[in-house]
N, C-alpha and C positions, 0 to 999 in steps of 0.2 A: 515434428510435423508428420501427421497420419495420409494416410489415404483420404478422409473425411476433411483436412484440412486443405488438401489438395484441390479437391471439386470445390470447394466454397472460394477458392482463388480462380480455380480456374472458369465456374460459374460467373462469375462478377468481372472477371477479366471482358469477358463478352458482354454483359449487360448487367454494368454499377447501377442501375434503377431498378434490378430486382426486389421484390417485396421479403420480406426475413419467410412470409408463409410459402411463398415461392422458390425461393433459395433452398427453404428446408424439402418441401417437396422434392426438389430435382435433384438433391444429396442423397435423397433418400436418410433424412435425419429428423429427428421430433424438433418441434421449434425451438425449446428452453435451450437445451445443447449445442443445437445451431447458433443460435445468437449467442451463448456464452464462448463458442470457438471463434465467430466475427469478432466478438470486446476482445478478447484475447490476442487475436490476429493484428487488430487494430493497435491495441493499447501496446505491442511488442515491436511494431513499426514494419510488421512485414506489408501491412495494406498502411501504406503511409498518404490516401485521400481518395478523393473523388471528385472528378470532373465532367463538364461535357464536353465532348470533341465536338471542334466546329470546323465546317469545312471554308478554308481561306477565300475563297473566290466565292462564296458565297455571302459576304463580309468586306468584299472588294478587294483582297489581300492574294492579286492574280502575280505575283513576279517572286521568284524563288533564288537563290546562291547559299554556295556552298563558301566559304572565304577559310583563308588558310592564314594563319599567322606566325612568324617568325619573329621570335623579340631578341635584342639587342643579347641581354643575359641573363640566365635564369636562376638569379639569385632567390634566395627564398622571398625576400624583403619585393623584387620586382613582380614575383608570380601573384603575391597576395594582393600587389597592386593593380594589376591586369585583373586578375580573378574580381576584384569588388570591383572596377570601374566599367565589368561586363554585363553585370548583375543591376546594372542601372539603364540601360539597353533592351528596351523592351521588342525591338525587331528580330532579337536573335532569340528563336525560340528552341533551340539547344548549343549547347556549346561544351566541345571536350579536349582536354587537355593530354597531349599527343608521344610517345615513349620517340626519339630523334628531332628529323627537320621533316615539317613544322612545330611550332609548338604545338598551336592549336585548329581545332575546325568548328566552323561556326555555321550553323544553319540558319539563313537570315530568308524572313519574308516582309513584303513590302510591297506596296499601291504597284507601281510599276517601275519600269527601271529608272526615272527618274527618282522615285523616291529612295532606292537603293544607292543612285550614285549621291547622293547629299548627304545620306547616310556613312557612303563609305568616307568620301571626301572629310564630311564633320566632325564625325563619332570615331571611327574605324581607326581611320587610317592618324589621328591623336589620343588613342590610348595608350595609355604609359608603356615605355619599353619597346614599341613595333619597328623592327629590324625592318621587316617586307610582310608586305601583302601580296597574296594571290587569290585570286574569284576564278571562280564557274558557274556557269549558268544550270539551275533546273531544267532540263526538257520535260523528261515526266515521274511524279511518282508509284513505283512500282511497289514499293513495300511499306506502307507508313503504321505505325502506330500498333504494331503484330503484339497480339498481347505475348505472355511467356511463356515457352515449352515449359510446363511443369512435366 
């Protein structure tokens, strides 16, 4: 990866709706080249898609937690079970798997707290293998979605 493949990441980090005439403009790169480093980029999975970021409360999705998860044991056979029965949970929009106690952390958003505690209650708190659970509430977010220090 060049200097030139750096700005076309870090370009699109800031705004994925860039035009390929626009990109190559602000790279300062001819277009063909530009878009043959994008397919490249693309097709090698360092730019693995594109989205739009929506902001939650503007979608109704005002109530935030952090939930910590401790399983039972972390067999391999337990983890892959957790791991896919996480992946079916569309209130957690990231979730990562933790080096000690806990295993894991789960960023969960939802209508409001009501719909998080039925959430925890139904979903959460009978996923395979959960030793304990621990929640924190959102107050505010400070850092969301920082594209990448390239």
């Amino acid at each position: 990866m060049d200097a030139y493949d750096q700005k076309i990441l870090a370009e699109l980090q800031k705004n994925g709706r860039l035009s390929l005439t626009e990109l190559s403009e602000r790279i300062g790169l001819s277009l063909s080249p530009c878009q043959r480093r994008m397919r490249a980029l693309e097709q090698s999975g360092v730019i693995s898609g594109y989205r739009a970021m929506i902001s939650p409360a503007a979608v109704g999705l005002n109530f935030s937690a952090i939930v910590f998860i401790t399983l039972r044991d972390a067999s391999s056979s337990m983890v892959r079970s957790f791991d896919a029965a996480l992946v079916d949970i569309p209130e957690v929009v990231s979730a990562d798997r933790l080096f000690g106690d806990p295993d894991y952390m789960l960023h969960i958003v939802t209508k409001d707290l009501d719909a998080f505690q039925a959430l925890y209650d139904q979903h959460l708190a009978t996923l395979p293998g959960v030793l304990r659970l621990s929640s924190t509430l959102v107050m505010k977010s400070i850092v969301k979605n920082r594209p990448l220090a390239l």
